[in-house]
N, C-alpha and C positions, 0 to 999 in steps of 0.2 A: 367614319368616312362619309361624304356627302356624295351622292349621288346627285348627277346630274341630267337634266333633259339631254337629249343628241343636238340640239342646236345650240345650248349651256353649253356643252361642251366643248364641241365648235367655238365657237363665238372663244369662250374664256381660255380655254387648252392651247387651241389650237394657232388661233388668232392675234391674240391677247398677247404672242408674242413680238408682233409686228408693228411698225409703224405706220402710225396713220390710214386713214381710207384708200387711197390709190395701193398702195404696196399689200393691203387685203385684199384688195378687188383684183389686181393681178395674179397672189398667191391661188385666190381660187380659180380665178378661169383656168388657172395652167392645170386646176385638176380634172377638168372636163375634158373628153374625147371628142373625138369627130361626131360621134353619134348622139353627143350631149349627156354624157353619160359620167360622172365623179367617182374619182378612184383616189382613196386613199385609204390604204392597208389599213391600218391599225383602227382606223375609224368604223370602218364596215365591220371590222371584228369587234372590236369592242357594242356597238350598237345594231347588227346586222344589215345588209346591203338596205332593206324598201328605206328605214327611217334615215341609216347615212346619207343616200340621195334626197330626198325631203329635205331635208335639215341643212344641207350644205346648198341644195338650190334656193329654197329659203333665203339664208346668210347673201346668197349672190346678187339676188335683187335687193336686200334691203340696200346693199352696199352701193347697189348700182343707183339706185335711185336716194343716197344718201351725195353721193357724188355728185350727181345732176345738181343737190340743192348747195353746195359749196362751190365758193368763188374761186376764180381763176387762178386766181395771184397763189391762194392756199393750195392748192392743185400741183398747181407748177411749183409751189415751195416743196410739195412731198417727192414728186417725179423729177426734179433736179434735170438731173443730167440722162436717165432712163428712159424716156419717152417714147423717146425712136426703137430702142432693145426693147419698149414693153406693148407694143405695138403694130409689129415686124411679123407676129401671128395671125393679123389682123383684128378689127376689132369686132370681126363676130363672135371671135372667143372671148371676149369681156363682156360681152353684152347678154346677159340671162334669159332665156328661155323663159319667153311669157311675158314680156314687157312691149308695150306699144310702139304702133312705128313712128311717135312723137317721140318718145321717149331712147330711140335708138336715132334718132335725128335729132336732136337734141345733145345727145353723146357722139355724132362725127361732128357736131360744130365746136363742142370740148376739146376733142381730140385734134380740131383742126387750129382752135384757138392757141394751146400746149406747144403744139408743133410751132405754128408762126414766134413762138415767145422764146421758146428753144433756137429756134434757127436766127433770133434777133440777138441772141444773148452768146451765140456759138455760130459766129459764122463760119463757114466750112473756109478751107487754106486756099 
């Protein structure tokens, strides 16, 4: 059996089943509290709470700031039709704890970009 780091694990376990960067980067914010805090069962027990948190805020930025460097069009190809549902929590729960206020301005003009592309492509009845 191979052992793995808590961010390996993360990352390949956990992640590894999802598509694409957008639908990562939502799966994790949804496991953050109000207080910034990541709760996932099996993961705190398998690895103990300090490195689960570590490790999965880690995973949040890279993802956040892997997102920043992908184009719009690939963006909007992942988030389809979701945008608006992944969104609707706002986007300070997407946004990681510890990243610049460029880099969170930079993600409302994504998120604003997303939105105008969605509501060009779906105009409401």
């Amino acid at each position: 059996m191979t052992f793995l780091s808590a961010r390996d694990d993360f990352a390949v376990r956990t992640l590894g089943a999802l598509q694409g960067c957008w639908e990562r980067l939502v799966y994790t914010a949804k496991l953050r509290d109000s207080r910034g805090h990541y709760s996932h069962w099996g993961f705190d027990r398998t690895h103990g709470e300090g490195k689960a948190q570590s490790a999965i805020l880690q995973i949040h930025r890279d993802l956040f700031k892997r997102l920043l460097r992908e184009r719009i069009q690939d963006i909007a190809g992942q988030c389809e039709r979701d945008i608006k549902t992944s969104i609707e929590g706002g986007i300070q729960n997407l946004v990681p704890a510890g990243v610049s206020r460029a880099s969170e301005l930079h993600f409302t003009a994504v998120l604003f970009a997303l939105g105008q592309l969605h509501n060009a492509k779906y105009p409401a009845a």
